[in-house]
PALOLUM-849670 format. One record per residue: residue in three letters; z, y, x of N, C-alpha, C, O in turn. Coordinates in pm, whole numbers, plus 50000, padded with zeros to 5 digits. Layout:
N
ALAZYXZYXZYXZYX;...
# end
This chain:
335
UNK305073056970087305113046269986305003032770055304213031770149;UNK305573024370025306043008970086304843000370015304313003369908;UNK304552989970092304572981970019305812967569978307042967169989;UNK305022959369939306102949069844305912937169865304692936069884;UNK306312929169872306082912369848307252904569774308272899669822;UNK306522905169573306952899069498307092885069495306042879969533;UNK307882877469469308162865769427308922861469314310042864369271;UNK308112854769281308762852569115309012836369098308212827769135;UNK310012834369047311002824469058311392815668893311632823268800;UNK311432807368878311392804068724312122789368746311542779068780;UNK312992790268730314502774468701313462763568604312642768668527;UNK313512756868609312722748468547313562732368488312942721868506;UNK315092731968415315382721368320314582712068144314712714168024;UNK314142706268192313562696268071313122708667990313712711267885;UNK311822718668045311442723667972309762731767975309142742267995;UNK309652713067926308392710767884307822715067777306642711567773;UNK308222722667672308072730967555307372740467583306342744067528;UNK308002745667687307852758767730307262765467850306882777167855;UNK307222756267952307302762668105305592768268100305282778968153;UNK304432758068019303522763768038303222783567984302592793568017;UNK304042779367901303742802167870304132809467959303522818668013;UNK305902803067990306062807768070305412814868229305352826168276;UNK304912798068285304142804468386302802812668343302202821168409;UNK302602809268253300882820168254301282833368215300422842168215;UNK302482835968181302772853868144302762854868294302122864568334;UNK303322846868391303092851468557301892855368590301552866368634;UNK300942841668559299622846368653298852856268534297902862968575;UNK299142857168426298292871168367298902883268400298402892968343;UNK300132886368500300482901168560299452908468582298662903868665;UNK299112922268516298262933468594298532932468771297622931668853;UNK299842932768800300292929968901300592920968966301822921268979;UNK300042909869032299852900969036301342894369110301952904069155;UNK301992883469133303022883169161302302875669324301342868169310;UNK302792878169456302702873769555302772857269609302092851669695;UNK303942851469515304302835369509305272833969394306302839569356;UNK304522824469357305292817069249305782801769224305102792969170;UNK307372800169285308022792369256308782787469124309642793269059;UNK308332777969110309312770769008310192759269072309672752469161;UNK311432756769033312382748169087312912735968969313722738968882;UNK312332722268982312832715568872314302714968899314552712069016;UNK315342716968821316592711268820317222701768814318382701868771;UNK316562689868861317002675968794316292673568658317102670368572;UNK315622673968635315412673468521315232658268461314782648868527;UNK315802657268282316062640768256314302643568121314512641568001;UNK313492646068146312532644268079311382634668114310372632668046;UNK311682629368223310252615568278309602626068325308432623468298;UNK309622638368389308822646868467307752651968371306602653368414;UNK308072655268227307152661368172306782676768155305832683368112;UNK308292679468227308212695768251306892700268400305932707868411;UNK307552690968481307522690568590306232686768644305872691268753;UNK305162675268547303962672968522303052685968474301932687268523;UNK303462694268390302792705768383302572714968485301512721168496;UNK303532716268564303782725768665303082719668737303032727968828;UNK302212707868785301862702268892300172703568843299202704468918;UNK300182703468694299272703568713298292715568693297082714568711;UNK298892726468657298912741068666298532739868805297352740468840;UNK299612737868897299142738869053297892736069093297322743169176;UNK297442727669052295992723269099295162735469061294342736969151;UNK295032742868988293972757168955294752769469021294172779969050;UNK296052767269042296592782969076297632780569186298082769269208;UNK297872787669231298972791269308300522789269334301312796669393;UNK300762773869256302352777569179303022766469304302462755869333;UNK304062770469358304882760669428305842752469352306682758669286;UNK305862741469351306952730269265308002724069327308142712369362;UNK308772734569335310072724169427311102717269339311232720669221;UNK311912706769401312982692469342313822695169355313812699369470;UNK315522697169287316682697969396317282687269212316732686169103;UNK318842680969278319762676969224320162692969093320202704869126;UNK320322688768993321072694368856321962698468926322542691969013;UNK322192712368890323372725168937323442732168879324482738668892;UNK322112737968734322622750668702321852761168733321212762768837;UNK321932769468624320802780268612320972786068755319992787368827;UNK322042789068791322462797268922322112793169041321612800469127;UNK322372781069053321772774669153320782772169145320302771869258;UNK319922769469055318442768069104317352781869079316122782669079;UNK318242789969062317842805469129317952806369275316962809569341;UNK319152803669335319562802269426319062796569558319272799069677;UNK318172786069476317342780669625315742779669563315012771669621;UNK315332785069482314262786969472314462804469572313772806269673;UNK314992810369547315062824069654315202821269737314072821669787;UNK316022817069826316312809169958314812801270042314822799870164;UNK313612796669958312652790670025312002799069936311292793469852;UNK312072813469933310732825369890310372834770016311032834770120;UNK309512840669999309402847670092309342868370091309232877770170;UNK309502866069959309052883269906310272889669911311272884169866;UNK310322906169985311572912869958311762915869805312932918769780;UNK310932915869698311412915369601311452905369485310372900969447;UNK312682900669416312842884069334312752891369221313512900469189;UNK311602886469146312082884969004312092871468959311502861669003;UNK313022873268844312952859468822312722858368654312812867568573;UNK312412845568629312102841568477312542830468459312592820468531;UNK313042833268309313692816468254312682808468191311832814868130;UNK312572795268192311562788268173310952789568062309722789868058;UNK311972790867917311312797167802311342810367782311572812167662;UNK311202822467851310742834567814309572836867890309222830567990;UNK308892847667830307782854567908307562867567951308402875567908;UNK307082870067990306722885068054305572892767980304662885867934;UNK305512905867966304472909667911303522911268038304022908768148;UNK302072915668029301112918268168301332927068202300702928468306;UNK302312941568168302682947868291303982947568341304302956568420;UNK305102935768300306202938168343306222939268527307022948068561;UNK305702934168618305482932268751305132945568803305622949768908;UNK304162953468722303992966168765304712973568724304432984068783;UNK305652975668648306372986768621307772984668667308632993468677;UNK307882973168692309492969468753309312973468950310122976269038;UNK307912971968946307712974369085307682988469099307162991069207;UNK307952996669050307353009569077308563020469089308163031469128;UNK310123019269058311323022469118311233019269266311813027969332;UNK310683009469343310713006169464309683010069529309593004869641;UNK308973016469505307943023069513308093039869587307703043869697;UNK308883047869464309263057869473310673063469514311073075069511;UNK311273052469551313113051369548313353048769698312633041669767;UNK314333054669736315143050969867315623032769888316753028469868;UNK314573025569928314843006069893316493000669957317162990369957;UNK316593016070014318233012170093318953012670029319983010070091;UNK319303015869865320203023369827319693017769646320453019469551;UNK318423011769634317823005869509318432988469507318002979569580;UNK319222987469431319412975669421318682962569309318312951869359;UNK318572964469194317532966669096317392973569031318222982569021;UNK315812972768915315362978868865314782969368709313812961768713;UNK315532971568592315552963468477314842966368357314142975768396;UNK314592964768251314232968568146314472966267994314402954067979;UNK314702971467892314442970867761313812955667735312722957267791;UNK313782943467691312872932867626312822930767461313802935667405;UNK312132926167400311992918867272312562905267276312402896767364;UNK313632903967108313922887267128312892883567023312362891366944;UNK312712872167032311932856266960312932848466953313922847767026;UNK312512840066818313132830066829312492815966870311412814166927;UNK313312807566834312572794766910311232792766945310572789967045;UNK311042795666807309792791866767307972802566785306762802066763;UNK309422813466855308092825166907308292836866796308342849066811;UNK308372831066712308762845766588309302856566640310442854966684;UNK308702870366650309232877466682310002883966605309542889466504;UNK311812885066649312902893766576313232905766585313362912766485;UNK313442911166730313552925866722312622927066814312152918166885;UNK312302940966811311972947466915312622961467014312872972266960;UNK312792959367142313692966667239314662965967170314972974667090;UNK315512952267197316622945767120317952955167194319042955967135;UNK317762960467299319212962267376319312977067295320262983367342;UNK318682983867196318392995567160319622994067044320253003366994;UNK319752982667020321072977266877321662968966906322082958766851;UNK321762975767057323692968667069324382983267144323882991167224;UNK325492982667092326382995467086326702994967207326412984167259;UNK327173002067273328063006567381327503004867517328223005967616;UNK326533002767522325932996367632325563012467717325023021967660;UNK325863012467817324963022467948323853020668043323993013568142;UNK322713026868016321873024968077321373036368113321273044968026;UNK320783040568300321023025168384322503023868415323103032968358;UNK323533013868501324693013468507325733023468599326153021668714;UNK325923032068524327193044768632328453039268652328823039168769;UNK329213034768570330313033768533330963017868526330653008968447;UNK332413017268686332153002968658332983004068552332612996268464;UNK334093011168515334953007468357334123002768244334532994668161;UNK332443010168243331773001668136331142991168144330662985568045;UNK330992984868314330482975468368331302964268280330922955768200;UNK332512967768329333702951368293333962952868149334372942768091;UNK333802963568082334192964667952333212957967816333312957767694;UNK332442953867897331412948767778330432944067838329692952667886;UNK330052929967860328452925367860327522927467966327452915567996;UNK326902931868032325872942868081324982939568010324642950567968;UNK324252931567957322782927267911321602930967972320562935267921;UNK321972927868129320782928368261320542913168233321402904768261;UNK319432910168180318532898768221318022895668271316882895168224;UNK318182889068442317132886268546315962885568474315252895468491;UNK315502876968396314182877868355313282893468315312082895568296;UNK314322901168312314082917568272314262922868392314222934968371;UNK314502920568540314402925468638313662921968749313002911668762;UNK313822932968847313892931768979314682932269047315542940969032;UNK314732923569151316002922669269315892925869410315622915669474;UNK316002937069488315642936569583316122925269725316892931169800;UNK315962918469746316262906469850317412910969937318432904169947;UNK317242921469994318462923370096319712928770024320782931170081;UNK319432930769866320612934169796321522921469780322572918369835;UNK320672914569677321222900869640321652888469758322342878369739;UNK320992893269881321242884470029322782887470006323742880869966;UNK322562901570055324402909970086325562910170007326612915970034;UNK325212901269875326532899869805326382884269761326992880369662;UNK325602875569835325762861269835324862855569708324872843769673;UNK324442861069675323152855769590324322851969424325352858369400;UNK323712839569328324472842569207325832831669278325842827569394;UNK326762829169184327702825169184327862811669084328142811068964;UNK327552800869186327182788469044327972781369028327822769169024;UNK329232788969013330372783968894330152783968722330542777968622;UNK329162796068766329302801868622328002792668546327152786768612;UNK328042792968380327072790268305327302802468224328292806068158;UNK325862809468249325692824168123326402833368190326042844268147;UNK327342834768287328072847168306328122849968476329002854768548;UNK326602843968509326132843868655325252855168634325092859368749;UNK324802860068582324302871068542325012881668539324452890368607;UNK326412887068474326542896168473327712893368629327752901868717;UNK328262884968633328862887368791327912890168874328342900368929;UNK326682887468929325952889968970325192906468992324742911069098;UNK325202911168895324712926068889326212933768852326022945868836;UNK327012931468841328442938668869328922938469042329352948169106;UNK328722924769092328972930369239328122934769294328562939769398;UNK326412936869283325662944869370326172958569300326292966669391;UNK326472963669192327512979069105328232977969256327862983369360;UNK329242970369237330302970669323330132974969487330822981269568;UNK328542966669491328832968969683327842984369659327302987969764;UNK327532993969529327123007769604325703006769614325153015369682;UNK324922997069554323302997669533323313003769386324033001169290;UNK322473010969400321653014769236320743011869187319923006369260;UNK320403013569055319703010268944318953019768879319383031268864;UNK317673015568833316633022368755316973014868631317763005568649;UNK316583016568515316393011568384315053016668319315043028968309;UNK314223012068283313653014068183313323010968049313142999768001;UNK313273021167997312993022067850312493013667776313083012267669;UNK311303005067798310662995567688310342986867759310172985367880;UNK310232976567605310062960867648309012952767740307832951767707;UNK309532947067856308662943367929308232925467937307292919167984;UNK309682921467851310182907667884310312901167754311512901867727;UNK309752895667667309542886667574311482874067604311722866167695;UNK312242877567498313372871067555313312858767421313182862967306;UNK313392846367441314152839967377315162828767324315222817767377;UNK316142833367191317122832867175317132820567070316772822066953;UNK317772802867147318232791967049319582791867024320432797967088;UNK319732785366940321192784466882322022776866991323242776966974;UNK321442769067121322362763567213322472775667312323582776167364;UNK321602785667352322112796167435323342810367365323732820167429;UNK323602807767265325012812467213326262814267315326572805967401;UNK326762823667297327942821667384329262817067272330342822467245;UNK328612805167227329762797667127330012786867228331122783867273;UNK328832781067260329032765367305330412764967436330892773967504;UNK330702750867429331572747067485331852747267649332932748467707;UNK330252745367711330182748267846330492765767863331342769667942;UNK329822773567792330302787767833331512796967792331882808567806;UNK331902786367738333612788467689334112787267800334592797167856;UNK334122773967865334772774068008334462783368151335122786268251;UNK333182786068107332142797368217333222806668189334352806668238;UNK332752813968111333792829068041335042827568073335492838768096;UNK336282815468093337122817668107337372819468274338322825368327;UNK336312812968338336092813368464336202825168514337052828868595;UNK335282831868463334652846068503335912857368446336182867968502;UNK336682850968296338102860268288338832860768418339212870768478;UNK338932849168449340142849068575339742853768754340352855468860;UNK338092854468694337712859768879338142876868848338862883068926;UNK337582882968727337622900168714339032904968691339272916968681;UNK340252893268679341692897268663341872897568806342352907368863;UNK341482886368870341942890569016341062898069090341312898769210;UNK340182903569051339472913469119339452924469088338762932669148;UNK340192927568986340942943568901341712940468866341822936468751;UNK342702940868956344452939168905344862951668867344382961468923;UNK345852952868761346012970268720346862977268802347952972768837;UNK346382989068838346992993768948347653007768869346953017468840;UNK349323006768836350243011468777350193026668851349953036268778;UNK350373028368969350343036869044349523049269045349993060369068;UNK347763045869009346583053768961346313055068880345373062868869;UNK347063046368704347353048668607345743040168595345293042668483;UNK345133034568645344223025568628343933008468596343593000168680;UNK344243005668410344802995268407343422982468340343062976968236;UNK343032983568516341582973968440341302963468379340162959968351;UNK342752954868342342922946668293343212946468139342572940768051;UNK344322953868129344812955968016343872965967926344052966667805;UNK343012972367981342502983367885341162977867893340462978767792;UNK340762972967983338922970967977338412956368017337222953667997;UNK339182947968068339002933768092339222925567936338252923867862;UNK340312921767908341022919667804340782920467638340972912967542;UNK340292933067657339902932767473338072930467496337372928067398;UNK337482931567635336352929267629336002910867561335082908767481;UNK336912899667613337492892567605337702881167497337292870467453;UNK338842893367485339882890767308338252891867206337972883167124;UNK337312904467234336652905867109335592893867091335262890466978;UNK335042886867214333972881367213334832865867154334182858267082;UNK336292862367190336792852267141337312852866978337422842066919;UNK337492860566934337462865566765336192867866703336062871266585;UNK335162865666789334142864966700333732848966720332692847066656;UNK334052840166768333712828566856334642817566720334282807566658;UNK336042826466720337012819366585336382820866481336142810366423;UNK335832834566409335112838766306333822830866281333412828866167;UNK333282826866377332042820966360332342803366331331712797166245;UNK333332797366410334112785066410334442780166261334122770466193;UNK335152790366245335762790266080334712791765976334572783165888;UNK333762805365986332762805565888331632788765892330802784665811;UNK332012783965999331162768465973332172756465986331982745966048;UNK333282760165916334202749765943333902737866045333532726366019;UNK334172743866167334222737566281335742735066354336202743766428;UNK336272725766334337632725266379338172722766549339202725066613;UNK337082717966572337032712666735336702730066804337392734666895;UNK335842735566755335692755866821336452759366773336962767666850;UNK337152758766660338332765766625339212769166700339522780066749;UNK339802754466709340662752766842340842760266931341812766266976;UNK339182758966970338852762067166338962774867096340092779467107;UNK338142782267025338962798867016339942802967016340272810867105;UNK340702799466927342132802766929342782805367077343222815967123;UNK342702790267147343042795167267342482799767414342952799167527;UNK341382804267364340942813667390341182828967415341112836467512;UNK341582830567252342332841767225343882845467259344502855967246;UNK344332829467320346122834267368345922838867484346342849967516;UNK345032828767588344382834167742344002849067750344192855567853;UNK343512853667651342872865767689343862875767626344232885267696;UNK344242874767528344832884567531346312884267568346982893667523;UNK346992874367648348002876667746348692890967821349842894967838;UNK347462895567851347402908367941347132923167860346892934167908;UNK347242919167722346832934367653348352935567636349132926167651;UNK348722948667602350152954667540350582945467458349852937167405;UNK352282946967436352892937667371352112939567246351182931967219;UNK352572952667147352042952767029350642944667005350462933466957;UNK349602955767062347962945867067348262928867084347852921266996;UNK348812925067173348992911467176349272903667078348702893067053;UNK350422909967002350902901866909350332902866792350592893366719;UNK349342914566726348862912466611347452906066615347022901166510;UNK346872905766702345522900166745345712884266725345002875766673;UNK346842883866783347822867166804347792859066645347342848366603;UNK348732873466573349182872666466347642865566305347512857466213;UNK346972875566374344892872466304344832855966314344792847266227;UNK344842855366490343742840166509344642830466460344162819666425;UNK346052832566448346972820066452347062818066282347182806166256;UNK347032825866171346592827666047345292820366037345112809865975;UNK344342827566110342802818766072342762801566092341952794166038;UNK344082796566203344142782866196344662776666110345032765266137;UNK344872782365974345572776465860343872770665756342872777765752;UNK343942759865700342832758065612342802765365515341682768265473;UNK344082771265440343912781465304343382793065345342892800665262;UNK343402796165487343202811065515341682811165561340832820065556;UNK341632796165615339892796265632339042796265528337962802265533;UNK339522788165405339012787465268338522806365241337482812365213;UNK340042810265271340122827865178339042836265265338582847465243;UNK338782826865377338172835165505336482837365461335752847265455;UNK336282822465434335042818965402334282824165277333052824165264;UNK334952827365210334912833765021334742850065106333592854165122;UNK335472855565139335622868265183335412874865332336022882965401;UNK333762863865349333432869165491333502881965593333082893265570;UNK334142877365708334442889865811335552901665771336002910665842;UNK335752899565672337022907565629338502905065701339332913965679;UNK338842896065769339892895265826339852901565995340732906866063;UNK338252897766027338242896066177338042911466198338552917266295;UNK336952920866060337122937366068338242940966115338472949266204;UNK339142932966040340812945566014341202942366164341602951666233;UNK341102929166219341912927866391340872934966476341292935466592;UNK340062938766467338652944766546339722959766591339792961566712;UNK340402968466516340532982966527342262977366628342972986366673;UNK342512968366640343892967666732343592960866870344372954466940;UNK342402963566892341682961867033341592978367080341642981267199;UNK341512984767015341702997867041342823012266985342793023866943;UNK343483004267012344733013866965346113008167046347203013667029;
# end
């Protein structure tokens, strides 16, 4: 049995609301975390995030480092880079940890081959803003999901809903495939635990909630910055699964694509149900980008949905007769 040296890591943007729970779900771990960095991001609050964290420091243990605004990814990125523990977990400034998430995420690495363990994740509860708790072991009601991850066709086909804040990372994993990728906003996460899939490390999952998650109406994958993320991240997994005609393996057209198409038809659906004309838009074409690459037929009736929903009579009929249009295009993502 090994031992460990945790480090726990927490991005820290204008979030002074929050950062204090945040850090104390750290230092109340059964398991105590080894070092704890927080990284301000630039932050435009007069250092009121950043004033807490300093002054937390004075009773405990917490390191406060500065860098220029980059992004959730990046300031993962070099808060790991000046850590010292083979294993990162990390936390977002407004979620928390329960007191044994540290020990039980530690304990796959414990018992596991660390050559061959890449992370080790868990089940969380969402809250909302305001702390209210909404579900509990939320990933339990969402469909299709595999846990832990076998299969990359279900990797690219949907989501992963690995939440760094719900994991562990082993250091020489995340070293060896370049740490996150801070192009992305929101979808540095799942590129991230798709190429350690990719380079042949494995995964533990466990069962129940360890990680207090929560969910505001600006972390949506409606908004406008992760519209452009997502399309980002469409065009890195087209060129990194081109369909290969030959092995009858068409990762684009069958599992890239309607993964895609579906999250941008619900993005129109949601646009329209709040008569929003400026997301409308950005969905729609959204929906020509992505579904480019599905079969002619699929293409064109999916086409045929969003380009209808840009009519105002049809948004009117849309709005009276919620989700009834976007059901019926839902079943020509799969057929």
């Amino acid at each position: 049995m090994q031992s460990n040296r945790i480090s726990a890591i927490i991005p820290l943007y204008n979030g002074a609301a929050y950062i204090k729970e945040a850090l104390r779900s750290v230092l109340d771990q059964e398991r105590p975390a080894d070092e704890i960095i927080v990284v301000d991001d630039g932050s435009t609050d007069n250092e009121a995030g950043a004033d807490i964290v300093r002054e937390m420091a004075k009773s405990f243990p917490i390191t406060l480092l500065t860098k220029q605004n980059g992004g959730q990814g990046s300031s993962r990125n070099y808060g790991i880079a000046h850590s010292s523990g083979n294993l990162i977990a990390l936390l977002d400034q407004d979620d928390a940890w329960y007191p044994h998430h540290l020990r039980e995420l530690e304990r796959p690495f414990l018992d596991y081959n660390s050559r061959t363990l890449g992370w080790a994740y868990s089940n969380l509860d969402e809250m909302r803003a305001d702390g209210i708790m909404l579900n509990h072991s939320v990933l339990d009601l969402i469909p299709n999901l595999e846990h832990p991850k076998k299969s990359l066709f279900r990797c690219i086909s949907n989501d992963l809903f690995i939440l760094p804040g719900a994991s562990i990372i082993s250091r020489e994993a995340f070293e060896s495939v370049g740490g996150f990728d801070e192009q992305f906003v929101g979808y540095e996460d799942d590129d991230l635990f798709l190429r350690l899939f990719m380079a042949g490390y494995r995964n533990v999952y466990i069962d129940e909630p360890l990680t207090k998650w929560r969910m505001h109406a600006a972390s949506t994958s409606f908004t406008e910055k992760m519209a452009a993320s997502r399309a980002r991240y469409f065009s890195k997994l087209i060129k990194t699964f081109p369909d290969e005609v030959e092995t009858m393996r068409f990762y684009t057209r069958d599992y890239i694509a309607p993964r895609f198409v579906k999250t941008a038809l619900k993005g129109l659906a949601l646009a329209v149900a709040r008569n929003d004309r400026a997301r409308t838009k950005q969905s729609y074409q959204e929906i020509l980008l992505y579904s480019q690459v599905l079969g002619t037929s699929k293409r064109w009736r999916i086409r045929l949905v969003a380009f209808l929903l840009t009519f105002r009579p049809v948004q009117m009929l849309y709005r009276a007769t919620p989700k009834v249009m976007i059901n019926k295009a839902m079943p020509f993502l799969r057929t």
